[in-house]
C-alpha positions as CSV (number, residue, x, y, z in Angstrom):
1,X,-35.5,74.1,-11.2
2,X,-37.5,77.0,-9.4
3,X,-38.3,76.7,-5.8
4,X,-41.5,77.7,-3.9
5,X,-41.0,77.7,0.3
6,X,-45.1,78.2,1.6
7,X,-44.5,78.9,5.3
8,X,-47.3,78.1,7.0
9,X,-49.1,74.4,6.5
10,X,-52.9,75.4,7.5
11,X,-55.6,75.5,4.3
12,X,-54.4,78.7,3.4
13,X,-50.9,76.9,2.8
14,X,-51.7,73.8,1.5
15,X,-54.0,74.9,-1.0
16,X,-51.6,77.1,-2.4
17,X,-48.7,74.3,-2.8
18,X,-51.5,72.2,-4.3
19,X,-52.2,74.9,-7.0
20,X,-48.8,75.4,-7.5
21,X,-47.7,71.4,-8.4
22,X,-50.9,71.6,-10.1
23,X,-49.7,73.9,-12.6
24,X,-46.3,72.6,-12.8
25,X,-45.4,69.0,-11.0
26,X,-41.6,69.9,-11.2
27,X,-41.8,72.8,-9.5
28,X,-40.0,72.4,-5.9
29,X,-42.6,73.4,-3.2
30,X,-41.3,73.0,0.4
31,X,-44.2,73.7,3.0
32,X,-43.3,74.8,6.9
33,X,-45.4,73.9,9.4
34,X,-44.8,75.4,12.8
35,X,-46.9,73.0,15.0
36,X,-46.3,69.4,15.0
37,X,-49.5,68.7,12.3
38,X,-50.8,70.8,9.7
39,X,-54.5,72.2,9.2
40,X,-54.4,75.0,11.6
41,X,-57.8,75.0,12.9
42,X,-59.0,72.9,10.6
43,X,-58.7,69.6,12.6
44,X,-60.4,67.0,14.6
45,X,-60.7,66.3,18.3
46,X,-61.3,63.1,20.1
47,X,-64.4,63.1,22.5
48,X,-66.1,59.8,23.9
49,X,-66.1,57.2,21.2
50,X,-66.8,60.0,18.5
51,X,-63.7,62.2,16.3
52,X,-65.5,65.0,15.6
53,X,-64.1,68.5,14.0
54,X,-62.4,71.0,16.3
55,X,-62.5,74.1,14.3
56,X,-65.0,75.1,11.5
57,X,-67.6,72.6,10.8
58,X,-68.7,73.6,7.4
59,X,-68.0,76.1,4.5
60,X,-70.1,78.1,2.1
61,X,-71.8,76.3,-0.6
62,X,-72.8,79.2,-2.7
63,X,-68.8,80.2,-3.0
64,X,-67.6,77.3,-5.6
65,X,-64.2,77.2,-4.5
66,X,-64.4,75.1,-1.4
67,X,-66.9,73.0,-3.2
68,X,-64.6,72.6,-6.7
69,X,-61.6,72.1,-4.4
70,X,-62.9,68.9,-2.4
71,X,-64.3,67.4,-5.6
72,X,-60.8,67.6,-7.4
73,X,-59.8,66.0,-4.2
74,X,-62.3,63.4,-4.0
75,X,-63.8,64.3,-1.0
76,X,-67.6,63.7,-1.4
77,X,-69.5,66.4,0.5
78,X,-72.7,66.1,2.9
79,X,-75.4,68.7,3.5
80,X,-77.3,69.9,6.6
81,X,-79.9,67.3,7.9
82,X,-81.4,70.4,9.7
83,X,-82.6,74.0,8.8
84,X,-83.7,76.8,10.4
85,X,-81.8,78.3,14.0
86,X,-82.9,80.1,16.8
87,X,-81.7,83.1,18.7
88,X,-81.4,83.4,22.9
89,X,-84.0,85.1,24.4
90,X,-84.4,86.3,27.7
91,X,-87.9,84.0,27.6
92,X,-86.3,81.3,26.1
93,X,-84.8,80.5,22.1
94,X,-86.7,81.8,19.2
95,X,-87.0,81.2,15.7
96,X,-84.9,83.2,13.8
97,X,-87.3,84.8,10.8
98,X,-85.9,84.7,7.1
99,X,-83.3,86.7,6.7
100,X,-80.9,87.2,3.7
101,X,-77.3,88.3,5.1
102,X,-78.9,88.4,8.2
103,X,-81.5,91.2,7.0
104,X,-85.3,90.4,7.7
105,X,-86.3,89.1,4.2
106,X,-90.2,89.1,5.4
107,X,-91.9,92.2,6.5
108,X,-95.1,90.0,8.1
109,X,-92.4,87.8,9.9
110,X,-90.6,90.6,10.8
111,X,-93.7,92.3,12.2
112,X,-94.8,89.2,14.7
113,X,-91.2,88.5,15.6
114,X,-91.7,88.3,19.3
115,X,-88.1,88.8,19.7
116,X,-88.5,92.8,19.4
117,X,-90.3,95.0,20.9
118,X,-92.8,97.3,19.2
119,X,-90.2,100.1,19.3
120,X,-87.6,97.9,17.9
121,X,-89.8,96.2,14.9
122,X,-90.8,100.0,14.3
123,X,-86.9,101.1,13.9
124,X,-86.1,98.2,11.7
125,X,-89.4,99.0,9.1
126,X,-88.1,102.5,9.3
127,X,-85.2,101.4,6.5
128,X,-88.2,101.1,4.3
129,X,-88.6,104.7,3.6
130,X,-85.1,106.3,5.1
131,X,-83.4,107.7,1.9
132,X,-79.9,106.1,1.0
133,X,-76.7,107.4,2.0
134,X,-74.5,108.6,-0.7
135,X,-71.4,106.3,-1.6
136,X,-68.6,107.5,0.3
137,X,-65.5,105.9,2.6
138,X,-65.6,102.6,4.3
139,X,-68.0,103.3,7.0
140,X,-68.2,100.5,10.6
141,X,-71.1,97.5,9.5
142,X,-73.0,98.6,12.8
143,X,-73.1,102.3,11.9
144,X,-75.1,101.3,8.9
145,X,-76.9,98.2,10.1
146,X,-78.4,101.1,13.2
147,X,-79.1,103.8,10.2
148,X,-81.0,101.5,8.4
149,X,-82.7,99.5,10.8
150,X,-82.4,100.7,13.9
151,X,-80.6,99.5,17.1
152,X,-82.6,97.0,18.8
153,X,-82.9,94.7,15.5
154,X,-79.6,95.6,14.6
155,X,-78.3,94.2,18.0
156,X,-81.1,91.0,18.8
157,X,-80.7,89.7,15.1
158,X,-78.2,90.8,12.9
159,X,-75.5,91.7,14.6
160,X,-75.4,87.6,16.8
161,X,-75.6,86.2,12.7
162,X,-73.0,88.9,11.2
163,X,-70.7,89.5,14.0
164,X,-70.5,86.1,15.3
165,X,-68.6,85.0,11.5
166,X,-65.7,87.0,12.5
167,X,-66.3,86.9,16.5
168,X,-66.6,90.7,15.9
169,X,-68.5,93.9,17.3
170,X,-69.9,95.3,14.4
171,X,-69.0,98.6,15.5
172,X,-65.5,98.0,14.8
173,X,-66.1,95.8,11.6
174,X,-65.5,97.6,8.5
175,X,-68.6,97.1,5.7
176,X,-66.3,96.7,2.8
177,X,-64.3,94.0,3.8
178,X,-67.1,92.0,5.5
179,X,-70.2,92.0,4.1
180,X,-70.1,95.3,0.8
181,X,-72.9,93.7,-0.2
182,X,-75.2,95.3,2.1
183,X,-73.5,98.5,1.1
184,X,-74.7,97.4,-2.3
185,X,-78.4,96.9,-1.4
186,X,-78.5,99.9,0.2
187,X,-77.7,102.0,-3.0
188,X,-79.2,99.9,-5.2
189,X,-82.7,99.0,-3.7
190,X,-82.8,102.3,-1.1
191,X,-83.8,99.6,1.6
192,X,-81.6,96.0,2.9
193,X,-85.2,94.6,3.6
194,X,-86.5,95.3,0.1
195,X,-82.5,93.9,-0.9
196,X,-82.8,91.1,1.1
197,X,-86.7,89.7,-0.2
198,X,-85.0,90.1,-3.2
199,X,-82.3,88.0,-3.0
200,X,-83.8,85.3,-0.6
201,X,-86.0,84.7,-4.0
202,X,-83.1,85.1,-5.9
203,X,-81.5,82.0,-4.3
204,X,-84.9,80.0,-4.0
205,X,-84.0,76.4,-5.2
206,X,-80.2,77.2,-4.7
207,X,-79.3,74.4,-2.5
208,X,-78.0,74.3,0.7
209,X,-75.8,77.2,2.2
210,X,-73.3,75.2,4.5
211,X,-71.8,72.0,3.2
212,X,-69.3,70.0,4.5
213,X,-66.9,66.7,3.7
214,X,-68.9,63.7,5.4
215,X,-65.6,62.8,7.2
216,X,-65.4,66.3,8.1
217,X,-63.8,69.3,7.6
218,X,-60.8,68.3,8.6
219,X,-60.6,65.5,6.1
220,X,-59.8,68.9,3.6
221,X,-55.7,69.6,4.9
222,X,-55.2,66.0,5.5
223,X,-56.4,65.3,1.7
224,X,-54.3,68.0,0.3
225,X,-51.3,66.8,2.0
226,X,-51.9,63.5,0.3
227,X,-51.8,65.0,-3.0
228,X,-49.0,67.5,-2.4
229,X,-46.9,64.9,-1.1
230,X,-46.1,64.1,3.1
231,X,-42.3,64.8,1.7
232,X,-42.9,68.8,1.0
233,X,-44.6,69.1,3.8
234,X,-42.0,69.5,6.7
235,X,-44.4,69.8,10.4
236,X,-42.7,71.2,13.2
237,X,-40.9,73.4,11.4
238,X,-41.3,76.7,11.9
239,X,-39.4,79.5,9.9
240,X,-37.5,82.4,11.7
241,X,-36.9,84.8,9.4
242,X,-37.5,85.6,5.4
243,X,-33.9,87.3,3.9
244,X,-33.0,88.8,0.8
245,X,-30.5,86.6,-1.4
246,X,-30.4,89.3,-4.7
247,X,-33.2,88.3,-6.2
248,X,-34.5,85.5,-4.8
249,X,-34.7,84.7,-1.4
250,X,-33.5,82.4,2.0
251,X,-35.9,81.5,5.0
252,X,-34.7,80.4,7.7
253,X,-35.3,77.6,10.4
254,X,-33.8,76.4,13.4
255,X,-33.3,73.3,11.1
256,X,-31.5,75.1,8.1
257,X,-31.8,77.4,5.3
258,X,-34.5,77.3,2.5
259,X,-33.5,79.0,-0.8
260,X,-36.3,80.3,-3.0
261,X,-37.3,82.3,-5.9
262,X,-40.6,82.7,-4.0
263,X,-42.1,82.9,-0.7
264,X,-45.5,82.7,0.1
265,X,-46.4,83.7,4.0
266,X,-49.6,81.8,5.0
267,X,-49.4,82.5,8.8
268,X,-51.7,84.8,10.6
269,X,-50.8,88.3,9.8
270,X,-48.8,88.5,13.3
271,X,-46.2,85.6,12.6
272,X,-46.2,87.4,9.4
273,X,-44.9,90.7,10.6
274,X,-42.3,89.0,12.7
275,X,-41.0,87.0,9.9
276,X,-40.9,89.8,7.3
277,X,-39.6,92.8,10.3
278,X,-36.0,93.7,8.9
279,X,-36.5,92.7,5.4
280,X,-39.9,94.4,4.8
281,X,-40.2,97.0,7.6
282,X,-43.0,98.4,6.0
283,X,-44.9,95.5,5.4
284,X,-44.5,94.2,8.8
285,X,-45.9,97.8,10.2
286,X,-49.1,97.3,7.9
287,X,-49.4,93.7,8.9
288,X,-48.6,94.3,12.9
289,X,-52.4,96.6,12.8
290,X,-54.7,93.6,12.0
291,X,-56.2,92.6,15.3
292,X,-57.1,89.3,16.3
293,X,-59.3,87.9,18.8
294,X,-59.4,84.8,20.7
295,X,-62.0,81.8,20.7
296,X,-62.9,78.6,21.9
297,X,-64.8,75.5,21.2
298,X,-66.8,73.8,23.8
299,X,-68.1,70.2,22.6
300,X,-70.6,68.1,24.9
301,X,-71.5,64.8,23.7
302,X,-74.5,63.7,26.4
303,X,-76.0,60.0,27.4
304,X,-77.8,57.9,25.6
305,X,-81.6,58.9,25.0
306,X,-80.9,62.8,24.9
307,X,-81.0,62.8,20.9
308,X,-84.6,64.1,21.1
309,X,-84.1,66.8,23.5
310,X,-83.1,69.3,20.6
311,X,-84.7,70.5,18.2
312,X,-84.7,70.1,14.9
313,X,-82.5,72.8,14.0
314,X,-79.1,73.7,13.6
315,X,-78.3,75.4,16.7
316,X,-78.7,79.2,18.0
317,X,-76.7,82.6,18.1
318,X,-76.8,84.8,21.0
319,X,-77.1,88.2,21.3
320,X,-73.6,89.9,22.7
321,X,-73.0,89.2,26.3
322,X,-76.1,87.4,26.8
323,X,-74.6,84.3,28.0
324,X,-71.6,82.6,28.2
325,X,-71.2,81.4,24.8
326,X,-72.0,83.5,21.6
327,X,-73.5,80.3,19.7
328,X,-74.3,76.7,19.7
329,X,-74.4,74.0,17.2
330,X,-76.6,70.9,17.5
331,X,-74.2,69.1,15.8
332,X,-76.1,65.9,15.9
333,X,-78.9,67.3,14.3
334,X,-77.2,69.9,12.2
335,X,-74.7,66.8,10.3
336,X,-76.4,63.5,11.8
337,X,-74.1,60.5,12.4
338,X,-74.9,56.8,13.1
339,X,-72.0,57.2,15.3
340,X,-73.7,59.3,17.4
341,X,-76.3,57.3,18.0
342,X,-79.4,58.7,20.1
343,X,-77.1,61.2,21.9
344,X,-77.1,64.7,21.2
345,X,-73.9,66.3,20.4
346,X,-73.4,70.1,20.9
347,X,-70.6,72.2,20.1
348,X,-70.0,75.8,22.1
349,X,-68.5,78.9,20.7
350,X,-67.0,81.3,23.5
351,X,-65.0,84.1,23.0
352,X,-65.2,87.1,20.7
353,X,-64.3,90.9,20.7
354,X,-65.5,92.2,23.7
355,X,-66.1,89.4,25.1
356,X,-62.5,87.4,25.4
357,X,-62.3,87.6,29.4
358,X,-64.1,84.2,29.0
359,X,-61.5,82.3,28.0
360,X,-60.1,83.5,31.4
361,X,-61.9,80.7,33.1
362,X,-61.0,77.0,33.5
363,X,-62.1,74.5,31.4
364,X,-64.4,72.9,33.8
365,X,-65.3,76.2,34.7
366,X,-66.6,77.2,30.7
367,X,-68.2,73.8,30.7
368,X,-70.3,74.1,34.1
369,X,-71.0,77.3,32.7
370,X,-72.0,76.9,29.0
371,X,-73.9,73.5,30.4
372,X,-75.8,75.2,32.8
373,X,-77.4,77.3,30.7
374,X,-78.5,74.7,28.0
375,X,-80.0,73.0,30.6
376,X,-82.3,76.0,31.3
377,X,-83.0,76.1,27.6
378,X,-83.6,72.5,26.8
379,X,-84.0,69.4,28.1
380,X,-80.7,68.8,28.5
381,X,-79.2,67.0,31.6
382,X,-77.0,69.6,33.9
383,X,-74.2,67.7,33.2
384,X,-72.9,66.0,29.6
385,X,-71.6,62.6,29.6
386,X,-68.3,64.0,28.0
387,X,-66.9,67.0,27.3
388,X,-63.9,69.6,26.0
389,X,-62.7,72.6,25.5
390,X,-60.1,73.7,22.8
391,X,-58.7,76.9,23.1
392,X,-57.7,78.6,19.9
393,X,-55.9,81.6,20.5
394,X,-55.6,85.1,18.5
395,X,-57.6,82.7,16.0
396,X,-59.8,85.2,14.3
397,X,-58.5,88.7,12.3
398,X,-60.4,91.8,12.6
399,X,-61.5,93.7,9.6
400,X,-61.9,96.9,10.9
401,X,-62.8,100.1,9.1
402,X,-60.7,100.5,6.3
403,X,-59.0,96.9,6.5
404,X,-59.0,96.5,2.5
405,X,-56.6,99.7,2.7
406,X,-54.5,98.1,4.7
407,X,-54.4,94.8,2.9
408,X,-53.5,96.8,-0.3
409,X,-50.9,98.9,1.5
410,X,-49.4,95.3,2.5
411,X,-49.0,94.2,-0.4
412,X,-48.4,97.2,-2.2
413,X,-45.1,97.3,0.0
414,X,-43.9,93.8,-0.6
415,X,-40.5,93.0,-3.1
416,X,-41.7,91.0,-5.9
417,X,-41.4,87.2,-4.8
418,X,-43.1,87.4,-1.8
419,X,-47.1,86.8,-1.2
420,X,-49.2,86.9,1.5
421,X,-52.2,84.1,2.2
422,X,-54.6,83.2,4.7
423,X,-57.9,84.1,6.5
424,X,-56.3,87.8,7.4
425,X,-56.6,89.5,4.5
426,X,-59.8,88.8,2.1
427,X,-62.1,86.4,3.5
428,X,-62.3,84.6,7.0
429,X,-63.9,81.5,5.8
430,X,-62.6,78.6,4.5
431,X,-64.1,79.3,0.8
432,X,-62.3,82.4,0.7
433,X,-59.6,81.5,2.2
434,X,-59.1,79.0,-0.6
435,X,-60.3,81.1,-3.1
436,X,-57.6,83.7,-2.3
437,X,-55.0,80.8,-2.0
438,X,-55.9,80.2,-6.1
439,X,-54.9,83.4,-6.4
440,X,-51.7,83.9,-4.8
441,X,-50.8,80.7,-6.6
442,X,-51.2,81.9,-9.8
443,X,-49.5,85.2,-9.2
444,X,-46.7,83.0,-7.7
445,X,-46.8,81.1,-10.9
446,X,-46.0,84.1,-13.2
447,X,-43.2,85.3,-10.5
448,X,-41.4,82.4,-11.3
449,X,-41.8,81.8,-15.1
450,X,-40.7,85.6,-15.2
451,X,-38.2,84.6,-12.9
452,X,-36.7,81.9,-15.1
453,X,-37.0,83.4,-18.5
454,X,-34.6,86.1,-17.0
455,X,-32.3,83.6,-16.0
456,X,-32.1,82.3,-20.1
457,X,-31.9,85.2,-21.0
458,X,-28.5,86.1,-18.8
């Protein structure tokens, strides 16, 4: 019988052992798990009376593999009860306009946003008659977001909604890997704001962006251990190193050795390049380059009788260094709970390129701070009636300029047998993340069918 080890038990992991048995129940698929749970990130925290997700909240809608992925799992999934968000101001939060991808999607709104000066609302209507680049290299997603639309729009709007997915700077992001399709727009439409009109009615009617399990994200890795079996997946286990055995392959742990005709690595690309150092030196040099940066979340669950003091929206982005967090979710309005009763719940985001030497602080130290300044937004008390602050370290990869390059050089130098997986290569989200995971699996598939047809063969 063929054997599968998956190092690494967080979605990326999980999903891809779930694919796997999926296609073939007999196969033997051993996951590792470092920490003493698996999820990663995607996992719950306990705060007042309420469990409420520590990591990612939702996922994409509009990218069916999250979506399919729950269903097959039966995991029913909730929308938003809130729309709309609004972006810090030095005068207070404002509306954000429609946008598509972040792009103003309404020249009118665009025109009377208060939140740019006459200058700045001038620069960003500019991209309506600047002539396209030609298609060339890879090229940073600020350096065209400022040719196009100028740098004051570019860093009050677009670059809080785009940078903040990846707790980036768009200078250093690379366009291909994060968003090509602005790329896209811009050679096909000559303009992102004619683009992004254009696909903001595209998507009229299309249903809800962000959706979520109504347990909660983290109901996703707890479901797919269920269905890959608590008995493959091995938690505090971490593995050491990945060896050669002729053609397969042994990784090893402090508690043994695995032995496997294929090895799937879904750790962050770091752990990666530690595991794979002597066997894969070339690998592991393509893999040590992707940065990460580190985050935190910051959740604040307030007395009874605040519920009304936010506003009906899901929460707010802030412009780089603005303030002490980069974004906020009214979680209570954004995915309402009876549990929450008529207390708002907020959730924090600190940390981000550039901005990291926040996580310095204390925790009571990011709470007074973060608090503090909701209460001069809202009317929020100074204080919440509970609160914490989970840490996640060198959680978020970097796609910089030319990152696909480097993803295909990665695996381009890998023996056949071993795959890469996870949020460092192709997609930070959850949707795909999971998508990708599909992927390996099926390439992992055909590794080992080849894998045993040359072993009847012999």
């Amino acid at each position: 019988m063929s054997s599968v080890v998956v190092i690494g038990g967080g979605v990326a992991g999980l999903t891809t052992a779930y694919r796997l048995l999926q296609g073939d129940p007999e196969l033997s698929v051993t996951v590792l798990e470092a920490a003493d749970r698996p999820g990663g990130r995607l996992t719950s925290l306990g705060i007042a009376d309420l469990e409420i997700d520590a990591g990612p909240d939702s996922f994409v809608a509009r990218k069916p593999s999250a979506v399919e992925l729950c269903r097959e799992l039966g995991l029913r999934l909730a929308e938003p009860g809130a729309s709309g968000a609004y972006i810090w101001t030095d005068s207070g939060l404002v509306p954000l306009p429609p946008t598509a991808l972040g792009i103003p999607a309404d020249v009118a709104a665009l025109i009377r946003w208060p939140a740019l000066s006459r200058v700045g609302r001038f620069g960003a209507l500019s991209d309506l008659v600047r002539k396209a680049r030609p298609q060339g290299n890879d090229e940073a997603l600020g350096a065209l977001l400022r040719r196009r639309i100028g740098d004051e729009a570019t860093d009050r709007l677009v670059a809080p909604l785009l940078g903040g997915l990846f707790a980036g700077d768009v200078d250093e992001l690379g366009v291909r890997s994060t968003f090509p399709e602005l790329a896209a727009w811009e050679r096909t439409f000559g303009s992102l704001i004619r683009a992004a009109r254009a696909a903001s009615k595209a998507a009229s009617g299309a249903g809800p962006i962000f959706v979520k399990p109504i347990a909660g994200v983290h109901a996703l890795p707890r479901s797919l251990v269920a269905a890959i079996g608590d008995l493959r997946v091995r938690t505090s286990t971490g593995a050491t190193e990945v060896v050669r055995d002729g053609e397969a392959f042994v990784v090893r742990t402090a508690d043994g050795d695995l032995g496997a005709d294929g090895v799937v690595v879904a750790t962050p690309s770091f752990a990666a390049a530690d595991l794979l150092r002597d066997t894969v030196p070339d690998a592991a040099r393509h893999l040590d380059q992707i940065r990460y940066v580190s985050t935190a979340v910051v959740a604040l669950v307030y007395g009874e009788g605040t519920a009304d003091a936010l506003p009906d929206a899901t929460g707010f982005v802030v412009p780089k260094e603005r303030a002490p967090m980069t974004a906020a979710t009214f979680l209570s309005r954004k995915w309402p709970d009876p549990a929450f009763g008529d207390r708002a719940v907020v959730r924090c985001f600190v940390g981000a390129a550039g901005t990291e030497d926040v996580l310095d602080a204390a925790d009571e130290d990011i709470v007074d701070a973060v608090s503090r300044h909701l209460a001069a937004l809202l009317p929020l008390p100074e204080r919440a009636d509970a609160s914490t602050v989970i840490r996640w370290p060198r959680s978020m990869p970097q796609y910089g300029v030319g990152h696909l390059d480097r993803v295909a050089a990665i695996e381009a130098a890998l023996p056949p047998g071993i795959f890469v997986a996870g949020n460092a290569y192709r997609g930070v989200g959850i949707a795909d993340t999971v998508r990708a995971a599909t992927e390996v699996a099926e390439r992992v598939r055909t590794h080992v069918a080849g894998t045993v047809r040359t072993e009847k063969v012999r």
